[in-house]
Steps between C-alpha positions, in 0.01 A plus 500: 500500500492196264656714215398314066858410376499672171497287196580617147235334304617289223856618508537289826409169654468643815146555689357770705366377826129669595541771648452899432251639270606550173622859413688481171507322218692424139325323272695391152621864517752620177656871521659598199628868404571630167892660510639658174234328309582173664261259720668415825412260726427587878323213599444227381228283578521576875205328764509564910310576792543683814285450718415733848843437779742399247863592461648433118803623366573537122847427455692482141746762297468859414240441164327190585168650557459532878423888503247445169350244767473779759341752294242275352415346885481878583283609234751764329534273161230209381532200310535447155363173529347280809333661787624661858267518799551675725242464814312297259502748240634510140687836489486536115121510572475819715491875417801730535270626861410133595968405448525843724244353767635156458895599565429742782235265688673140418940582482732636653844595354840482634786594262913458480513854506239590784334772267441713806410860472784695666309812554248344707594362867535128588104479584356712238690294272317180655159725479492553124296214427257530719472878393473386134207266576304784702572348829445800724705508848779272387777549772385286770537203200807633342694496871324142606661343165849653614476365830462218312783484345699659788545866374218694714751699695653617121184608400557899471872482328527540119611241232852586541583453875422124451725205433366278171371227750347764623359669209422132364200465816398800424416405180329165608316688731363710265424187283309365803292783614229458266481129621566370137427115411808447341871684507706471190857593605776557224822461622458645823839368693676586181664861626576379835790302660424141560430568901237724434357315198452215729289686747275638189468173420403373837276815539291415150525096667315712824221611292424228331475282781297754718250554272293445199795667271642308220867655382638420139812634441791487246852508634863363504561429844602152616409544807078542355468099487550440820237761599208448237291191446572470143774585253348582113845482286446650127711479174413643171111632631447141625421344868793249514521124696723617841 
C-alpha cells in the first residue's frame, strides 16, 4: 500500500506524498487550561494531518503536550482556538450524542495501562464495544479480531492469567473490533519490557499496513522511529523541526 508520509503543516518543511484519505486534522489549534487562576498553555499553535494507513509517533517530555494532542484528536477535550477534524468534521461543532457516535464509530483506544475490565473474560472484554453500540451477536467479531492479533486460543481466561503483551493485544483488539478509522494509542509499550514493546509496536505497524487504519500514538520508545512513518517531536505545546 502506497502509505501519505505524514507532514506537520507549517511546523515542517516536509511533504506528504498522495496517498490515504484524510482522517484527522489540526488546524491553528491552541489548548489552554486555567490552573489556580492561572492560563496554561497546552498547545500552542499546533497544525497536522493524518491521513487513512499512517503510522506517527508523538515523541517529546512528560508536559509537552502530546496527551492534550491525544485527547483533542480523540474528541475527549476541544480547542480553545483553531479547528480539529476529525473524518472531515469539526468536533467543537457536534452535540454531546453526535462526540458519542463520532468516538465509538471513528477511534479506537489503546492505553499504557490496558484499562481492561478484570471481571469480564479476555473476549467479553474485546465485546464491550460492540455491545455499547447495539451490535447484537458480537462474538464471532470479538474472537476474529483476537485471531488477529494472535490470542484466539486465550479467549475464555480472565484479565489476570495474561502477561502485559498479552493484555496489551487484548486491548488493541478491542480498539479494532468496531473497525475504527483512526487508533490513538498513549503510551502503549510503556509498561512492558523492551522485547515485548517491540512486538506491540510491530503489531500496531501490522494494522496499519493491512488496512485502512491510521495509528497516532504518544510514547517514549526508541525503538517507535524505526517502525512509524513519521516522528512528531513537541516542546512547550509546540510541533518542533526533528
Amino acid at each position: 500500500m502506497d502509505k501519505t508520509v505524514f507532514a506537520p503543516v507549517a511546523e515542517s518543511s516536509s511533504s506528504a506524498r498522495e496517498g490515504g484519505a484524510l482522517l484527522l486534522s489540526f488546524e491553528d489549534v491552541v489548548k489552554n487550561y486555567h490552573t489556580d487562576g492561572e492560563e496554561v498553555q497546552a498547545l500552542n499553535n499546533v497544525s497536522l494531518r493524518l491521513h487513512a494507513g499512517q503510522f506517527v509517533a508523538v515523541v517529546g517530555r512528560s508536559g509537552c503536550g502530546k496527551s492534550t494532542l491525544l485527547n483533542l484528536a480523540g474528541a475527549m477535550d476541544f480547542p480553545t482556538r483553531g479547528h480539529v477534524r476529525l473524518d472531515g468534521v469539526a468536533t467543537d461543532s457536534l452535540s454531546e450524542a453526535q462526540l458519542t457516535s463520532l468516538r465509538r464509530d471513528k477511534v479506537g483506544f489503546v492505553f499504557q495501562s490496558f484499562q481492561l475490565l478484570h471481571t469480564l473474560s479476555v473476549v467479553e472484554n474485546v465485546e464491550v464495544p460492540l455491545l455499547l453500540a447495539g451490535r447484537r451477536d458480537p462474538r464471532p467479531r470479538a474472537i476474529d479480531r483476537l485471531a488477529a492479533v494472535g490470542l484466539a486460543d486465550l479467549a475464555n481466561l480472565m484479565p489476570h492469567q495474561l502477561s502485559g503483551g498479552q493484555m496489551q493485544r487484548v486491548a488493541i483488539a478491542r480498539a479494532l473490533v468496531h473497525q475504527p478509522s483512526i487508533i490513538l494509542a498513549d503510551e502503549p509499550t510503556g509498561n512492558l519490557d523492551s522485547g515485548t514493546g517491540t512486538s506491540i509496536l510491530q503489531l500496531l505497524r501490522q494494522i496499519c499496513d493491512e488496512g485502512k487504519t491510521a495509528v497516532l500514538m504518544a510514547t517514549h520508545s526508541l525503538e517507535a522511529a524505526g517502525v512509524v512513518d513519521s516522528v512528531i517531536r513537541m516542546r512547550d505545546g509546540r510541533i518542533v523541526p526533528s
